[in-house]
C-alpha positions in Angstrom: -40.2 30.0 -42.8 -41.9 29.5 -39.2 -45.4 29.3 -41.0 -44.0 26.6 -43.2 -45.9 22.8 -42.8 -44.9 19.5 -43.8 -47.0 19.0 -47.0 -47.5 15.1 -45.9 -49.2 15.4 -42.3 -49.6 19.2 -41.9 -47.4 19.6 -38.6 -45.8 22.9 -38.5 -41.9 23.0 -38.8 -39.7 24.7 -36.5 -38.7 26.9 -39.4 -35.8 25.0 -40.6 -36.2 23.3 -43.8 -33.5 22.4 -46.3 -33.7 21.6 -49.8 -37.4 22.3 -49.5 -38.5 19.0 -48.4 -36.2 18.2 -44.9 -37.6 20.4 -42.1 -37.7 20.0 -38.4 -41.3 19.0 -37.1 -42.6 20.2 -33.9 -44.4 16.9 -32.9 -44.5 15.2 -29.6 -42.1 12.6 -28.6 -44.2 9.1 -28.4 -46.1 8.4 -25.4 -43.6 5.7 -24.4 -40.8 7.2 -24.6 -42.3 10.2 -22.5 -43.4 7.7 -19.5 -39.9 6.0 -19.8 -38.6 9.5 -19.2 -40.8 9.9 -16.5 -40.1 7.0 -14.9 -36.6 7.3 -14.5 -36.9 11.0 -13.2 -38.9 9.4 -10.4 -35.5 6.3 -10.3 -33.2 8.8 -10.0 -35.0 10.6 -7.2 -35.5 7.1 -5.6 -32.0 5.5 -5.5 -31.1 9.4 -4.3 -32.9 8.5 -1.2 -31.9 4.9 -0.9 -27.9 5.0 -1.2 -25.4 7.9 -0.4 -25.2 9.1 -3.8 -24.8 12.4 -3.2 -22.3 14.2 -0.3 -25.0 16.9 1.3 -24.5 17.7 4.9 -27.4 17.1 7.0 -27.2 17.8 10.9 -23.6 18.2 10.6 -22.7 14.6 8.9 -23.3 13.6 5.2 -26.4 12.3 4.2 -25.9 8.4 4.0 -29.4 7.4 2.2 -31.9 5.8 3.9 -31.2 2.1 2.4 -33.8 -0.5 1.9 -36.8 -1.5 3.7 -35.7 -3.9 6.3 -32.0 -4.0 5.4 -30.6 -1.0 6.8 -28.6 1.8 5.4 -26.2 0.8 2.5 -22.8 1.0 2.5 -19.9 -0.3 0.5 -17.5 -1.5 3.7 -20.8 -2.9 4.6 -21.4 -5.0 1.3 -17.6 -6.0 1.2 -17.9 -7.5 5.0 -21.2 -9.3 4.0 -18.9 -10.6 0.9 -16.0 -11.1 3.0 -18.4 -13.2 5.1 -19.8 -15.5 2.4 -15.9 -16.3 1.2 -14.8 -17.0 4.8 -17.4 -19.4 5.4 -16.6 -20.9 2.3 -12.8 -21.4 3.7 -13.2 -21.8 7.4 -13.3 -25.9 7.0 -9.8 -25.5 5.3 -8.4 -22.7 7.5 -9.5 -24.1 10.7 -7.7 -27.2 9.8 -4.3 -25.7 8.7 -4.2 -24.2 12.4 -3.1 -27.2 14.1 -1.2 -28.9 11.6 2.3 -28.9 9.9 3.8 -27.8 7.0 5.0 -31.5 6.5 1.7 -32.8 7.4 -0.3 -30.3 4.9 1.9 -31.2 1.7 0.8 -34.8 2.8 -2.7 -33.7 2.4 -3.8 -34.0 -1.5 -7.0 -31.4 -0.9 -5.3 -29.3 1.4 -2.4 -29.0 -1.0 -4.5 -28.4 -3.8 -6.6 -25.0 -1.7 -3.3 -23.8 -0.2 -1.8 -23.7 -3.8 -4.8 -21.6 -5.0 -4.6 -19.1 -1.8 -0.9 -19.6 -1.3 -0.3 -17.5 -5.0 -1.9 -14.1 -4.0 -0.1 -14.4 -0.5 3.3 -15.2 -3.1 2.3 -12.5 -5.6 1.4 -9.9 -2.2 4.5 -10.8 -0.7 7.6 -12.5 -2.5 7.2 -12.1 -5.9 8.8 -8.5 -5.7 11.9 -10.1 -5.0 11.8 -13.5 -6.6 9.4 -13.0 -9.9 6.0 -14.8 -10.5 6.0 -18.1 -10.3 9.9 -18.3 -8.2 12.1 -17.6 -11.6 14.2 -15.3 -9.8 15.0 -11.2 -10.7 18.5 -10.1 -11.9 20.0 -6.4 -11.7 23.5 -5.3 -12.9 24.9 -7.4 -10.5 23.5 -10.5 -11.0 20.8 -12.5 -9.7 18.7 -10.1 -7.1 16.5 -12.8 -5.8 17.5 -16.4 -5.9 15.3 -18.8 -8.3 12.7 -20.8 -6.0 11.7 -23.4 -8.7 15.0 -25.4 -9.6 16.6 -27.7 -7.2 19.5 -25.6 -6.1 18.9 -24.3 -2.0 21.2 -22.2 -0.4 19.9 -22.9 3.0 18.1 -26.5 2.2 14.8 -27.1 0.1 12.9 -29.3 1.9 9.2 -28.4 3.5 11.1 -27.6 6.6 14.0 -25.6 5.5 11.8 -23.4 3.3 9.2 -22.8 6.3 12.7 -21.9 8.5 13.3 -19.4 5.9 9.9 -17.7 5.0 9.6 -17.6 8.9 13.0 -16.3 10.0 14.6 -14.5 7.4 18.0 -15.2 6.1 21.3 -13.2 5.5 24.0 -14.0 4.0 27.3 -13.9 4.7 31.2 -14.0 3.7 34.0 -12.7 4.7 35.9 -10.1 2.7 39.2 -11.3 1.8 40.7 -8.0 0.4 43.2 -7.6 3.9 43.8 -11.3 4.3 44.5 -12.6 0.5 46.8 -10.2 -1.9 45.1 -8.9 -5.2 47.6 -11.6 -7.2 45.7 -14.8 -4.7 42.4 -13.5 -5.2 42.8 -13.0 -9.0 43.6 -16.6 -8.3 41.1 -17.8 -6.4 38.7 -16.3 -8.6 39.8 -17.8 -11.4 39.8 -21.8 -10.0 36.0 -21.2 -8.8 35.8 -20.2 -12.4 36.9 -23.3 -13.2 35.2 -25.2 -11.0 32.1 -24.2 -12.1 32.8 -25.3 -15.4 34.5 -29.1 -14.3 37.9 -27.5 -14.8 38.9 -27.1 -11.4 42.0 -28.8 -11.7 43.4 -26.4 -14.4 44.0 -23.9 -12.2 46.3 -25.4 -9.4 47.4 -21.8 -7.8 43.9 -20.9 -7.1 43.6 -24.3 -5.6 46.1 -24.2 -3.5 44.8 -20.3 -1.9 41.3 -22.1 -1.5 42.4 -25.1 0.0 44.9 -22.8 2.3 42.4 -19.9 3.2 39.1 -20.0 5.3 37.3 -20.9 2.0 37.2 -24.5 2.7 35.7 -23.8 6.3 32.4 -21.9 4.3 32.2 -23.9 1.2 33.4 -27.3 2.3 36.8 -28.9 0.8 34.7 -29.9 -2.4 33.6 -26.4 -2.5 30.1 -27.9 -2.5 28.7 -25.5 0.6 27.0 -26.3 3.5 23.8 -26.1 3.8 23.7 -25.4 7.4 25.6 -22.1 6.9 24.0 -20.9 3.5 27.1 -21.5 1.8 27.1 -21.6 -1.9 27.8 -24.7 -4.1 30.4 -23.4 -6.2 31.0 -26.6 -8.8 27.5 -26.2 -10.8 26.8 -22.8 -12.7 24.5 -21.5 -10.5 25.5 -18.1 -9.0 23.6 -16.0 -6.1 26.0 -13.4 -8.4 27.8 -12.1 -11.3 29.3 -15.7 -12.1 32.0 -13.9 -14.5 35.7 -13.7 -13.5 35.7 -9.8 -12.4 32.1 -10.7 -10.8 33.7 -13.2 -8.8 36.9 -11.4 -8.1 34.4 -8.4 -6.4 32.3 -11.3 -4.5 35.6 -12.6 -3.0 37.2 -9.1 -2.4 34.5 -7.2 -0.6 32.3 -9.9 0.8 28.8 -10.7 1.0 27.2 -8.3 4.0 30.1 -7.5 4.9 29.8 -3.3 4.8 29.2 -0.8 2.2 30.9 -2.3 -0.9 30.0 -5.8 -0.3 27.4 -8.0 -2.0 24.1 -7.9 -0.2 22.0 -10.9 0.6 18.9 -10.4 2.9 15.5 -12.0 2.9 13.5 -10.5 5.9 11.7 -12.2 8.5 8.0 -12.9 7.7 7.4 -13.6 10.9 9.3 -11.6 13.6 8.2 -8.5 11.3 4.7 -9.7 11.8 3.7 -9.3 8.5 2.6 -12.7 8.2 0.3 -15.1 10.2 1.7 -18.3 11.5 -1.0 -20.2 8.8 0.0 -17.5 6.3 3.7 -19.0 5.9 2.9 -22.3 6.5 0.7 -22.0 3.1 3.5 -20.3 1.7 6.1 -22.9 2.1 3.8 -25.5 0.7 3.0 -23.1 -2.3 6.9 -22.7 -2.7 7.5 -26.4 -2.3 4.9 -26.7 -4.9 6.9 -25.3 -7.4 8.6 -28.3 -8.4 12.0 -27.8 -7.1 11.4 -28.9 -3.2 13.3 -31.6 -1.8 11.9 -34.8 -0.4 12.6 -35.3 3.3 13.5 -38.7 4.7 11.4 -38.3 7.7 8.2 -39.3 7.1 5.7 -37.0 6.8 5.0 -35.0 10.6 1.8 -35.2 12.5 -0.5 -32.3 13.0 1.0 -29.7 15.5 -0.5 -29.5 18.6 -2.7 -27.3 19.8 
């Protein structure tokens, strides 16, 4: 079968022919294809010599290409600092100005606002959303909420531009006492039962467990109205919002064992972004603004401050 030719153009066959017509011709590849081949060969040796593509020791260090004429060797940490350096100068006229200025006074500053909203959400997703979901909705375990929701109107420790730049900055942790030595099991079934009630505008149904409120240190925490102060990160316990399990037994546990309190307590920490240094001063300044931003900030009476100083 080797001597066998294509009866149409006489090229000889490699030998493999079926049905007696379909062989295998020995031909050339086209010229063009053959210089396209060529030409990448040479490419290949070419971008070899230009960029570290491949990790062969020479000297005693790994041969790191020759780069470019003019531009130096290539490297990818140097590309991503030339990069880097194209997006900073893009930012510097906003970052420069958030320096010296407030978070008060950069919520009053439409443009500022708007860039500090678009950087502020990969600083939020890098840093808080963990805890407190995309976009501030909150997480909740077993055990209730985990994280608190950051985009109602319900602030533990105060909601306006301020507070929330306190609390990105400082940290907070909670804390209650636990009442399981000072109030018998009978009281805090009690108790537990007319913050139930509260909660649901039926306080006054359950007159025993008003009367161990009004008679423990409960008022001292959570106010006579059992609103909570804001000063002391004390919860509002007449709406139907709960930092955790808002059922009776939930409550009972919360009341029994404390929040921080030691091993069986509730815990409620949010660390410092600052002290901890994992945040720059402008860093949590943008975050408050971005967290203000999410529609549940309160307005402050003061008007708006004046660029820190410098």
């Amino acid at each position: 079968m080797s001597d066998n030719h294509n009866s149409a153009g006489g090229v000889p066959t490699t030998g493999h022919v079926w049905d007696d017509d379909l062989a295998d011709l020995t031909n050339q590849p086209p010229k063009w294809w053959m210089l396209g081949l060529t030409a990448s060969a040479i490419w290949v040796v070419v971008y070899f010599l230009m960029y570290p593509a491949i990790p062969f020791a020479v000297n005693g260090t790994f041969f790191k290409g020759i780069g470019l004429p003019g531009t130096g060797k290539w490297t990818a940490i140097k590309e991503l600092a030339e990069d880097q350096k194209v997006l900073d100068d893009v930012r510097s006229k906003y970052e420069n100005k958030l320096k010296g200025m407030t978070p008060a006074a950069i919520l009053a500053d439409k443009e500022l606002s708007e860039y500090v909203i678009r950087s502020g959400k990969v600083l939020f997703g890098d840093n808080c959303a963990a805890c407190h979901g995309q976009n501030g909705i909150g997480t909740i375990d077993k055990h209730g909420l985990f994280a608190p929701v950051l985009n109602d109107d319900d602030w533990l420790y105060g909601g306006t531009i301020d507070n929330i730049h306190e609390t990105i900055a400082g940290g907070r942790q909670g804390m209650m006492t636990p009442h399981k030595d000072s109030l018998k099991p009978e009281q805090i079934d009690a108790v537990a039962k007319y913050v139930k009630a509260l909660s649901e505008g039926k306080g006054d149904s359950e007159q025993a467990g008003k009367k161990v409120f009004m008679e423990s240190d409960c008022t001292a925490c959570h106010g006579p109205d059992a609103r909570g102060m804001q000063a002391m990160g004390s919860a509002n316990l007449t709406d139907r919002i709960w930092r955790f399990d808002g059922s009776p037994e939930g409550i009972k546990r919360t009341v029994t064992d404390g929040v921080n309190a030691g091993p069986d307590s509730r815990i409620a920490v949010m660390p410092s972004f600052k002290t901890a240094g994992k945040l720059s001063d402008t860093e949590i300044k943008k975050l408050a603004v971005y967290v203000y931003k999410f529609g549940g900030g309160v307005k402050d009476d003061v008007p708006a401050a004046a660029p820190a100083a410098r």
